[in-house]
Every structure is written in C-alpha cells, then in structure tokens.
N, C-alpha and C positions, 0 to 999 in steps of 0.2 A: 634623905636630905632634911638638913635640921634648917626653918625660917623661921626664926623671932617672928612675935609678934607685934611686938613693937617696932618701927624702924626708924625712931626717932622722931617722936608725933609735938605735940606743942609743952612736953612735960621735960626738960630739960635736959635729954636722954641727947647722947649723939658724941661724936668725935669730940677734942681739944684739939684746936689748929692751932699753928704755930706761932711765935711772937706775939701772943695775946689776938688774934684775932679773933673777929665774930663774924667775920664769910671767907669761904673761899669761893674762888671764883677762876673755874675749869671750862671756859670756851672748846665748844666741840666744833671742829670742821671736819667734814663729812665728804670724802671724797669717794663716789661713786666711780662704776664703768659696766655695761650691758654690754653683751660681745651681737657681732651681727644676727645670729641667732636665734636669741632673744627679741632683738627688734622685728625679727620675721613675722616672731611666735607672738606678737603683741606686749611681752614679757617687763616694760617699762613703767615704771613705779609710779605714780603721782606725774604722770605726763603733761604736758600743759593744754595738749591737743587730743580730742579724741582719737580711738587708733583707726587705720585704716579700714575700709567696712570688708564682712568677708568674701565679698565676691574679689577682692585684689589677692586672693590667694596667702601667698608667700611672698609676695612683695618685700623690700625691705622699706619700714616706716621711717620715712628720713627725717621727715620735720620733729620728731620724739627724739631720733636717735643721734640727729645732728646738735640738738639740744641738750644732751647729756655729755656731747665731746667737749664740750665748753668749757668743762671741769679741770683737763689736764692740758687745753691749748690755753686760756686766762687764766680760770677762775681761780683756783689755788695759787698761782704766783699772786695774783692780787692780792688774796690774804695773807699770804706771808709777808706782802710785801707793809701790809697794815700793822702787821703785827711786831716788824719787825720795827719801826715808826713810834709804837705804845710801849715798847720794850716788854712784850706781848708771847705766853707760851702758849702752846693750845694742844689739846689732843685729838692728833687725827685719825682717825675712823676710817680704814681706807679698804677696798677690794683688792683683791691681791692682783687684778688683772690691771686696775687702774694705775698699780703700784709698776707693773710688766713693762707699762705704755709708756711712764715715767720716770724713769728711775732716778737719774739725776735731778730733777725737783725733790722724790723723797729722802734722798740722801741728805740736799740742803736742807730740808727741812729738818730731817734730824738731829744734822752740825750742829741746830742752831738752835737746839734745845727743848723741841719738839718732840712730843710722844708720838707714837706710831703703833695702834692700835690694830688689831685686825677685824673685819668684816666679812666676811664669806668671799669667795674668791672671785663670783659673779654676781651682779645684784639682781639679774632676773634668775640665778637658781636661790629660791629659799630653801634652809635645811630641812622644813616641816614635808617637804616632797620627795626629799633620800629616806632611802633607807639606814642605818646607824652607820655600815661600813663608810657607805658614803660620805655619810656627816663625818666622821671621824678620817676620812681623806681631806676633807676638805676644810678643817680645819689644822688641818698636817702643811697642807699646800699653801696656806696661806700662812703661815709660824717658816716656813723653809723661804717663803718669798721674801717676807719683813729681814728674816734673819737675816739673808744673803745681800738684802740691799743695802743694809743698815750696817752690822754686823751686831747688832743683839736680836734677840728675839721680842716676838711683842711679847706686851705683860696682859691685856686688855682684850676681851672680844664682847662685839655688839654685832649681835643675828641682822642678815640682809631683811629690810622692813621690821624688824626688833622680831623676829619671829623663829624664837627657840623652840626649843622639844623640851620633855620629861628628861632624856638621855643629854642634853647640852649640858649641863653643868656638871655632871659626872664626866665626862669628856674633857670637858676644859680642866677640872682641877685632876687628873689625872696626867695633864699634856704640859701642866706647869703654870698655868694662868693664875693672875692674881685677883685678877675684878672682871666680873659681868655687868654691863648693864642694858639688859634689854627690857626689865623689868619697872613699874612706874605702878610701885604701891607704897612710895614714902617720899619725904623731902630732904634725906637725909642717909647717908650710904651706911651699909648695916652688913657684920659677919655671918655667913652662915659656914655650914658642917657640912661638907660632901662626901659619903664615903669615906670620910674618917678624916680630909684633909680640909682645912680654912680655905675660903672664897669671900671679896667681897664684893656686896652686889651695891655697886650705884645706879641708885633710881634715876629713871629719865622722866622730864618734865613734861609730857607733850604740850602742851601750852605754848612754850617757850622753841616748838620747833618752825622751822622757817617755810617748809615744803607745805605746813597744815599751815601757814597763813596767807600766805601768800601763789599756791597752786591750787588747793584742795579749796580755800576762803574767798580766794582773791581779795584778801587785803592787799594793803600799801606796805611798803618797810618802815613809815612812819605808824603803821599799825605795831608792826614790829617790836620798833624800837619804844612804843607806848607800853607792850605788854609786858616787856620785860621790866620798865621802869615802876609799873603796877608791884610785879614780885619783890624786886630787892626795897622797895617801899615797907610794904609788909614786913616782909624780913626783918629790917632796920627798928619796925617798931616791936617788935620779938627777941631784939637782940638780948636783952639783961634776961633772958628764959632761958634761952635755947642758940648753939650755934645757928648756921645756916652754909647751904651749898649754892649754887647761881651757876645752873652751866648749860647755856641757851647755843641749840645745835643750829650750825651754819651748813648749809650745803654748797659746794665749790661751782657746781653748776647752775646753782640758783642765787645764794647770795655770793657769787662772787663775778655777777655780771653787776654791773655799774651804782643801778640802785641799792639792790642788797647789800653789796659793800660799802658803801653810804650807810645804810642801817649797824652793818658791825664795827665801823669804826668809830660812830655815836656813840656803839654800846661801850667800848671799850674810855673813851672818855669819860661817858656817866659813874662806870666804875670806878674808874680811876680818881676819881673826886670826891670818895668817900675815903674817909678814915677807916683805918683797922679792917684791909680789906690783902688775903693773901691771895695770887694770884699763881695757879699751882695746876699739873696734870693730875688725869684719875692717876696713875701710877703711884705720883707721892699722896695723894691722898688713900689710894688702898693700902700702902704701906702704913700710916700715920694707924690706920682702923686695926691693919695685925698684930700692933704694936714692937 
C-alpha cells in the first residue's frame, strides 16, 4: 500500500472543490445497531452507563441497549428531518443491521440524496477480531444489504469504532470501494495505491465527533457546537493557502435525541452563513480526488 506523505498539511496541497470553493463541508450521521448479543456480552461502545457488573452473568444490559434503539425509533428521522429544512446532504455511516431494522427510512434517505455508506454489519463485532475471511464476509454483507435497499451499492466504508486492519483496505479496493475513512492522520482527503488500484482516504476529525464529547467528555452540545465553530474559524483564516474539509460526525442515537439535534441544526446554520462553502457527500468528494 502506497500513503503519501503528505495529506495535505498547511502548504497548499489538497483537492480543487467545485465552483470556487474553499470548504467543503460533509456532515457524517452515524447510524449504529448492536444485536441482543452483544448487549449480553457488554459489547456497546461509548455507553453512557456503566455495564452491568459480572455477577449479572448474561443478563441483557437494557439501559445501554435501550439507548442505542433510539437511533432507528427517533434519531435518524430527526436528522433527516433537519436536514431536509437546510436543504442539507449528509453521509450516512450505517450498520447493515441498523439498515435490516430500517429499511424504509434508508431508502428515504437515499431518495433524497443521501449517501449511504457502510459500517460493519454489527457494531459490537469490530473487524480487528475476525479473522480475514470473516472480514471479507462481512464487508460482502454489508455492500449486498446497502445494495438491495437502495438499489446501488455503497461507495464508502468506515470500520465499527474506526478500527481497520492491515488487510481492510486491500479488501475494500478489491470489492470496489471508493474512499475509507477510518483513518485521522490529515485535514484533508488524500489518494493512496492498493494493490495496484486507487482508494481515497478521508481523514476523520476526532475532535469534531459527538460520542467523544458529549459521552466519553460529558460535555454539553453547546460544547459541541463551540468546537466546531473553533475549526471552520481556523480554516476560514487558512483559506487563501489551502482548501479545507468540515465533516463533524453526528451519531443518530446520540445527537439525534433532542439536544444534540439542537447542536446539528446550529451547525448547519453557522455553515450555511458563510460564503464559498460547498455542501457535498464523501462520495462526490472521493470522486473530485480520482479525478
């Protein structure tokens, strides 16, 4: 695998966006789903409750688990429903089981101009625990689940907890993928060489993600919506140097209960209020990078 070394740092290196622009700006919604199993097994990501202690065996952790359903019984239609308000695209991130539980929300959300990315099929299985066949099913299962709901295939994969292997990206550009991003070593999305075929990797921000402020932090979504307004600040005064990207991840089961939706529809206004701002999925952006 070929990575630059550069990935577009403060030296004016980076994409040309469209219409003269100097950001794009790729809102991530992040739609999880843990099957009962995982709840048993403690398996829940950035929970907001500690898990059950282990003398409760096999119990199933409801207060974690019931906190994750949240995602496809609200949270997602909220944001769509935000989005659809700011005349607003976003790239969703999804599980392919979340997608199972859902179908007709990710179908509307596709109609409607929405990327539809894949995720691993479970979010309490990381890939870093299969072994390769496995990985390489379960990014089969999740490309057969997108297809069939949608009727394209995703273009996009980001590892459950961003946590790839050595063998993920020769996988994905062998399956047909256009961009990874689980990776968060630049500000800026950059080609690499896999195996002989183009991939492009956009970087993820953590800074900018909602689960490390507001679970993992306990901040507020007016923390939130601070940090992001910190970034595209910077950015703005870097613009006559260097493009810039802005793509601050929502998660359906966390910002898309009342507050946090509160925080992404600020965000989308503050955006919105700037000049020379294009408002685009990874997809058209990995495409702009292959040329």
């Amino acid at each position: 695998m070929s990575v630059p070394a550069d990935g577009g740092g403060a030296s004016g290196t980076g994409p040309h966006w469209p219409q003269g622009a100097w950001l794009a700006f790729a809102p991530v919604l992040v739609f999880e789903a843990w099957s009962e199993r995982s709840a048993r097994e403690r398996k829940i990501l950035t929970a907001p409750r500690p898990p059950l202690p282990p003398e409760a065996g096999d119990m199933l952790d409801t207060r974690n688990y019931t906190w994750t359903l949240y995602a496809s019984r609200v949270g997602l239609g909220r944001l769509l429903e935000i989005c659809g308000r700011h005349a607003c695209r976003a790239t969703i991130v999804a599980n392919g089981l979340a997608i199972e539980r859902s179908p007709a929300l990710i179908r509307q959300a596709a109609e409607a101009g929405h990327e539809i990315a894949a995720h691993g099929y479970e979010q309490g299985e990381p890939l870093y625990l299969m072994d390769r066949d496995a990985r390489e099913r379960d990014i089969s299962t999740c490309q057969r689940i997108i297809a069939e709901t949608t009727g394209k295939p995703p273009h996009g994969w980001v590892s459950p907890g961003l946590g790839y292997t050595e063998d993920t990206l020769e996988l994905l550009a062998r399956m047909g993928f256009l961009w990874h991003g689980d990776r968060a070593d630049a500000d800026l999305p950059y080609r690499i060489e896999v195996s002989g075929r183009p991939l492009v990797e956009i970087p993820v921000n953590l800074d900018l993600n909602d689960n490390a402020t507001y679970v993992r932090h306990g901040l507020s979504p007016a923390t939130h919506l601070e940090k992001i307004r910190c970034v595209l600040e910077t950015f703005s005064r870097e613009r006559a140097t260097r493009p810039a990207l802005l793509s601050p991840v929502f998660h359906c089961h966390n910002s898309g209960r009342p507050m946090g939706a509160w925080a992404f529809e600020e965000t989308l206004r503050l955006v919105r209020g700037h000049p020379g701002v294009w408002f685009a999925t990874y997809e058209e952006i990995a495409r702009i990078c292959l040329g």
